[in-house]
C-alpha positions in Angstrom: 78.6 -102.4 34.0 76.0 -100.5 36.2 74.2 -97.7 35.1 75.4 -94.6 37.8 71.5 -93.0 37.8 71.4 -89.2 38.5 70.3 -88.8 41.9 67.2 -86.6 42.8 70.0 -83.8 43.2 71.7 -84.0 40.6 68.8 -84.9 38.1 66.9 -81.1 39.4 70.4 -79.6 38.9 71.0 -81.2 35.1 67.5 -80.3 34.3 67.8 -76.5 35.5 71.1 -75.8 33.8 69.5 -77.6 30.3 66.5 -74.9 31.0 69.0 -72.0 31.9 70.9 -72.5 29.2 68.4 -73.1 26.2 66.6 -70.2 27.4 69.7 -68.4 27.9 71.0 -69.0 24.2 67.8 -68.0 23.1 67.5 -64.4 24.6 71.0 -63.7 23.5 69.9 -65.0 20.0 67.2 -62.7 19.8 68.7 -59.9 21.0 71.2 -60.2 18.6 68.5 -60.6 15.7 66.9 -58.1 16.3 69.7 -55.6 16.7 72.1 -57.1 14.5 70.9 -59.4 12.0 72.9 -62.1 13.2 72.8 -65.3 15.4 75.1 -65.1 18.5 77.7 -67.2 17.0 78.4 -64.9 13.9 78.6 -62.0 17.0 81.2 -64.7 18.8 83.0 -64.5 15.5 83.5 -60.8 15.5 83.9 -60.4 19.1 87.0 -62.7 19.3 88.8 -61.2 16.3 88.1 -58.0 17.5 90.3 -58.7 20.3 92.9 -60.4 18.7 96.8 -59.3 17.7 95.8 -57.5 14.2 92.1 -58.5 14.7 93.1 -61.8 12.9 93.2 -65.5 14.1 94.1 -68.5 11.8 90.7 -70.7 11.7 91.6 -73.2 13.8 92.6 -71.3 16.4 89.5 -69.2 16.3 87.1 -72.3 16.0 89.0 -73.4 19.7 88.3 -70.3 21.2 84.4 -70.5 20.3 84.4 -74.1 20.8 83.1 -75.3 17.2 83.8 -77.4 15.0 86.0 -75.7 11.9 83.1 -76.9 9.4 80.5 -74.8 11.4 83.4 -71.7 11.8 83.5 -72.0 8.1 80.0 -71.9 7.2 79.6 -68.8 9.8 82.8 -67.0 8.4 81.6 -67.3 4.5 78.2 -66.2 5.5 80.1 -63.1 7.4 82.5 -62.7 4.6 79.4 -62.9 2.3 78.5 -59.8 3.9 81.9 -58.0 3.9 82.4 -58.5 7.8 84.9 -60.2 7.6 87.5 -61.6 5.1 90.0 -64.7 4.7 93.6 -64.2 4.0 96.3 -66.4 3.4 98.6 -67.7 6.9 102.4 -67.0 5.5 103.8 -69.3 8.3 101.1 -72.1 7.9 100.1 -73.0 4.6 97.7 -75.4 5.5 95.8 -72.8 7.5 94.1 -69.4 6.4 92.9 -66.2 9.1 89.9 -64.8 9.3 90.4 -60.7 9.8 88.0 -58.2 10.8 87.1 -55.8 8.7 87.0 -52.3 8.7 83.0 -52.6 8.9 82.6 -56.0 11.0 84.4 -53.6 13.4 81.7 -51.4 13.2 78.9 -53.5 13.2 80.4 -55.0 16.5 80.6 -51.3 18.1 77.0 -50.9 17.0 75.7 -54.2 18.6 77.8 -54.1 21.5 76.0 -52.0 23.9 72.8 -53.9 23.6 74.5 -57.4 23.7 76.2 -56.6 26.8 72.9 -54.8 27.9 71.0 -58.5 27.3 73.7 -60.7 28.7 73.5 -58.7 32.2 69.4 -58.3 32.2 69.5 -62.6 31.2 72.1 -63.3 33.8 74.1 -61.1 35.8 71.3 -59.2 37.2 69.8 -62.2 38.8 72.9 -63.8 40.5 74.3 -62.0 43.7 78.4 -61.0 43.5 79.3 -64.4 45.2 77.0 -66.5 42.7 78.8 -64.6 40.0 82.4 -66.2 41.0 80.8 -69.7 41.7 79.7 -69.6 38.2 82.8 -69.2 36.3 84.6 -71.4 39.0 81.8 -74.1 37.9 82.3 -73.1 34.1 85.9 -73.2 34.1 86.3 -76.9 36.1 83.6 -78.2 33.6 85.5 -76.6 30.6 89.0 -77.8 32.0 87.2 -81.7 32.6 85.9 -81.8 28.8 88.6 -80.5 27.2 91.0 -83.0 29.2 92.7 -80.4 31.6 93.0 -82.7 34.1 93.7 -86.0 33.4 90.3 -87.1 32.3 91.0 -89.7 29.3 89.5 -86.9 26.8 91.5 -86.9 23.4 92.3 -84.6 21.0 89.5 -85.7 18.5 86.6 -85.0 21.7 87.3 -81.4 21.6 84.8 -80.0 18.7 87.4 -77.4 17.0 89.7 -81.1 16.1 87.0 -83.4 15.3 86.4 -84.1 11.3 82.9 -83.2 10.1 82.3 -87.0 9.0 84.0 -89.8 9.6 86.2 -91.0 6.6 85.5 -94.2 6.2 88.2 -95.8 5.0 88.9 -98.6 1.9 86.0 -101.0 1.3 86.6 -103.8 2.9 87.9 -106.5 0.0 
Protein backbone atom coordinates (compact mmCIF):
# COMPACT_ATOMS: atom_id res chain seq x y z
CA UNK A 1 0.00 0.00 0.00
CA UNK A 2 1.19 3.61 -0.65
CA UNK A 3 1.56 6.09 1.81
CA UNK A 4 -1.18 9.17 0.58
CA UNK A 5 1.43 12.12 1.83
CA UNK A 6 -0.31 15.47 2.91
CA UNK A 7 0.15 17.79 0.17
CA UNK A 8 1.76 21.28 0.88
CA UNK A 9 -2.03 22.30 1.30
CA UNK A 10 -3.17 20.23 3.26
CA UNK A 11 -0.03 19.74 5.48
CA UNK A 12 -0.28 24.02 6.32
CA UNK A 13 -4.02 23.45 6.82
CA UNK A 14 -3.48 20.20 9.40
CA UNK A 15 -0.77 22.09 11.04
CA UNK A 16 -2.99 25.46 11.60
CA UNK A 17 -6.11 23.65 12.92
CA UNK A 18 -3.59 21.46 15.51
CA UNK A 19 -2.33 25.17 16.53
CA UNK A 20 -5.89 26.71 16.50
CA UNK A 21 -7.13 24.23 18.43
CA UNK A 22 -4.43 23.52 21.20
CA UNK A 23 -4.35 27.11 21.69
CA UNK A 24 -7.97 27.35 21.54
CA UNK A 25 -8.51 24.62 24.33
CA UNK A 26 -6.11 26.32 26.31
CA UNK A 27 -7.70 29.86 26.54
CA UNK A 28 -11.05 28.35 27.24
CA UNK A 29 -9.18 26.20 29.97
CA UNK A 30 -7.87 29.13 31.56
CA UNK A 31 -10.63 31.13 31.49
CA UNK A 32 -12.49 28.69 33.11
CA UNK A 33 -9.70 28.28 35.98
CA UNK A 34 -9.53 31.24 36.74
CA UNK A 35 -13.21 32.02 37.02
CA UNK A 36 -14.45 28.78 37.93
CA UNK A 37 -12.07 26.43 39.35
CA UNK A 38 -12.70 23.99 36.82
CA UNK A 39 -11.23 22.55 33.45
CA UNK A 40 -13.51 23.11 30.43
CA UNK A 41 -14.75 19.63 30.41
CA UNK A 42 -16.17 19.68 34.09
CA UNK A 43 -18.02 23.19 32.53
CA UNK A 44 -19.12 20.79 29.37
CA UNK A 45 -20.57 18.63 32.06
CA UNK A 46 -22.80 21.23 33.60
CA UNK A 47 -23.55 23.03 30.58
CA UNK A 48 -25.21 19.93 28.89
CA UNK A 49 -27.28 18.88 31.92
CA UNK A 50 -28.28 22.17 32.25
CA UNK A 51 -30.02 21.94 29.12
CA UNK A 52 -31.38 18.76 29.43
CA UNK A 53 -35.26 17.38 30.22
CA UNK A 54 -35.07 17.61 34.25
CA UNK A 55 -31.34 18.72 33.91
CA UNK A 56 -30.53 14.95 33.99
CA UNK A 57 -28.91 12.60 31.31
CA UNK A 58 -28.11 8.87 31.85
CA UNK A 59 -24.05 8.70 31.53
CA UNK A 60 -23.83 7.22 28.48
CA UNK A 61 -25.86 9.48 26.81
CA UNK A 62 -24.06 12.39 28.32
CA UNK A 63 -20.49 11.02 27.65
CA UNK A 64 -21.90 11.04 23.57
CA UNK A 65 -22.87 14.41 23.66
CA UNK A 66 -19.32 15.59 25.05
CA UNK A 67 -17.66 13.07 23.00
CA UNK A 68 -15.61 11.04 25.93
CA UNK A 69 -15.08 8.15 26.88
CA UNK A 70 -17.58 7.07 29.94
CA UNK A 71 -14.32 6.36 32.14
CA UNK A 72 -13.15 10.04 31.68
CA UNK A 73 -17.24 11.29 32.18
CA UNK A 74 -16.93 9.28 35.31
CA UNK A 75 -13.80 10.54 36.74
CA UNK A 76 -15.09 14.24 35.88
CA UNK A 77 -18.66 13.52 37.36
CA UNK A 78 -17.24 12.09 40.90
CA UNK A 79 -14.79 14.92 41.03
CA UNK A 80 -18.12 17.36 40.32
CA UNK A 81 -20.19 15.30 42.68
CA UNK A 82 -17.19 15.51 45.05
CA UNK A 83 -17.98 18.98 45.13
CA UNK A 84 -21.84 18.84 45.35
CA UNK A 85 -22.31 19.99 41.65
CA UNK A 86 -23.68 17.47 40.65
CA UNK A 87 -25.16 14.06 41.90
CA UNK A 88 -25.84 10.38 40.43
CA UNK A 89 -29.11 8.79 40.75
CA UNK A 90 -30.40 5.63 39.83
CA UNK A 91 -32.11 5.19 35.83
CA UNK A 92 -35.60 3.34 36.81
CA UNK A 93 -36.04 2.26 33.05
CA UNK A 94 -32.25 1.10 32.65
CA UNK A 95 -30.74 -0.62 35.34
CA UNK A 96 -27.51 -0.96 33.90
CA UNK A 97 -27.23 2.81 33.55
CA UNK A 98 -27.30 5.74 36.30
CA UNK A 99 -27.94 9.89 35.45
CA UNK A 100 -26.01 12.51 36.34
CA UNK A 101 -28.42 15.60 37.58
CA UNK A 102 -27.56 19.02 38.22
CA UNK A 103 -27.77 20.34 41.27
CA UNK A 104 -29.34 23.12 42.75
CA UNK A 105 -25.72 24.71 43.08
CA UNK A 106 -23.87 23.25 39.85
CA UNK A 107 -26.86 25.37 38.45
CA UNK A 108 -25.51 28.20 39.95
CA UNK A 109 -22.06 27.88 39.57
CA UNK A 110 -22.82 27.55 35.75
CA UNK A 111 -24.94 30.98 35.81
CA UNK A 112 -21.90 32.49 37.60
CA UNK A 113 -19.35 31.28 34.93
CA UNK A 114 -21.38 31.70 32.13
CA UNK A 115 -21.00 35.13 31.17
CA UNK A 116 -17.22 35.08 31.15
CA UNK A 117 -17.10 31.69 29.26
CA UNK A 118 -19.15 32.92 26.57
CA UNK A 119 -17.17 36.28 26.89
CA UNK A 120 -13.73 34.02 26.17
CA UNK A 121 -15.22 31.79 23.52
CA UNK A 122 -16.16 34.97 21.32
CA UNK A 123 -12.81 37.12 22.11
CA UNK A 124 -10.75 33.33 21.16
CA UNK A 125 -12.92 32.77 18.15
CA UNK A 126 -15.85 34.54 17.01
CA UNK A 127 -14.39 37.84 17.03
CA UNK A 128 -11.74 36.97 14.47
CA UNK A 129 -13.85 35.12 11.85
CA UNK A 130 -16.23 37.29 9.58
CA UNK A 131 -20.24 36.09 9.44
CA UNK A 132 -19.47 33.85 6.39
CA UNK A 133 -16.30 32.21 8.07
CA UNK A 134 -18.63 31.58 10.96
CA UNK A 135 -21.14 29.20 8.85
CA UNK A 136 -18.07 27.54 7.00
CA UNK A 137 -16.86 26.54 10.28
CA UNK A 138 -19.66 24.63 11.62
CA UNK A 139 -20.39 23.26 8.00
CA UNK A 140 -16.56 22.02 8.29
CA UNK A 141 -17.15 20.80 11.97
CA UNK A 142 -20.34 19.09 11.33
CA UNK A 143 -19.03 16.97 7.97
CA UNK A 144 -15.84 16.08 10.00
CA UNK A 145 -18.08 15.13 13.08
CA UNK A 146 -20.68 13.25 10.80
CA UNK A 147 -17.28 11.34 8.86
CA UNK A 148 -15.80 10.10 12.34
CA UNK A 149 -18.74 9.10 13.92
CA UNK A 150 -19.82 7.04 10.72
CA UNK A 151 -22.65 9.40 9.39
CA UNK A 152 -22.07 8.61 6.10
CA UNK A 153 -21.07 5.44 5.22
CA UNK A 154 -17.45 5.61 6.26
CA UNK A 155 -16.59 1.92 7.73
CA UNK A 156 -16.40 3.60 11.37
CA UNK A 157 -17.96 1.16 14.03
CA UNK A 158 -19.55 1.48 17.03
CA UNK A 159 -16.45 0.79 19.28
CA UNK A 160 -14.38 4.12 17.22
CA UNK A 161 -16.74 6.47 18.65
CA UNK A 162 -14.98 7.40 22.25
CA UNK A 163 -18.36 7.45 24.47
CA UNK A 164 -18.58 3.15 23.31
CA UNK A 165 -15.11 2.25 23.49
CA UNK A 166 -13.94 0.12 26.81
CA UNK A 167 -11.20 1.90 28.80
CA UNK A 168 -8.75 -1.22 28.28
CA UNK A 169 -8.97 -3.92 26.24
CA UNK A 170 -10.11 -7.18 28.06
CA UNK A 171 -7.90 -9.52 27.13
CA UNK A 172 -9.43 -12.51 27.10
CA UNK A 173 -8.52 -16.37 28.48
CA UNK A 174 -4.76 -17.17 28.43
CA UNK A 175 -4.07 -18.87 25.72
CA UNK A 176 -3.74 -22.82 26.90
Amino acid sequence: MTTRWLTPEEQRAWRAYIAASQLLEDAIDRQLQQEAGMPHLFYSVLANLSEAPGRKLRMTDLAEKLKITRSRLTYAVTRLERDGLVRREDCRWDRRSSLAALTGEGMAVLERTAPGHVEAVHAALFDRLTPEQVGQLEDICTGITHGLQGEGGTGTTAEDVPWRRRSSPCPGPPPG
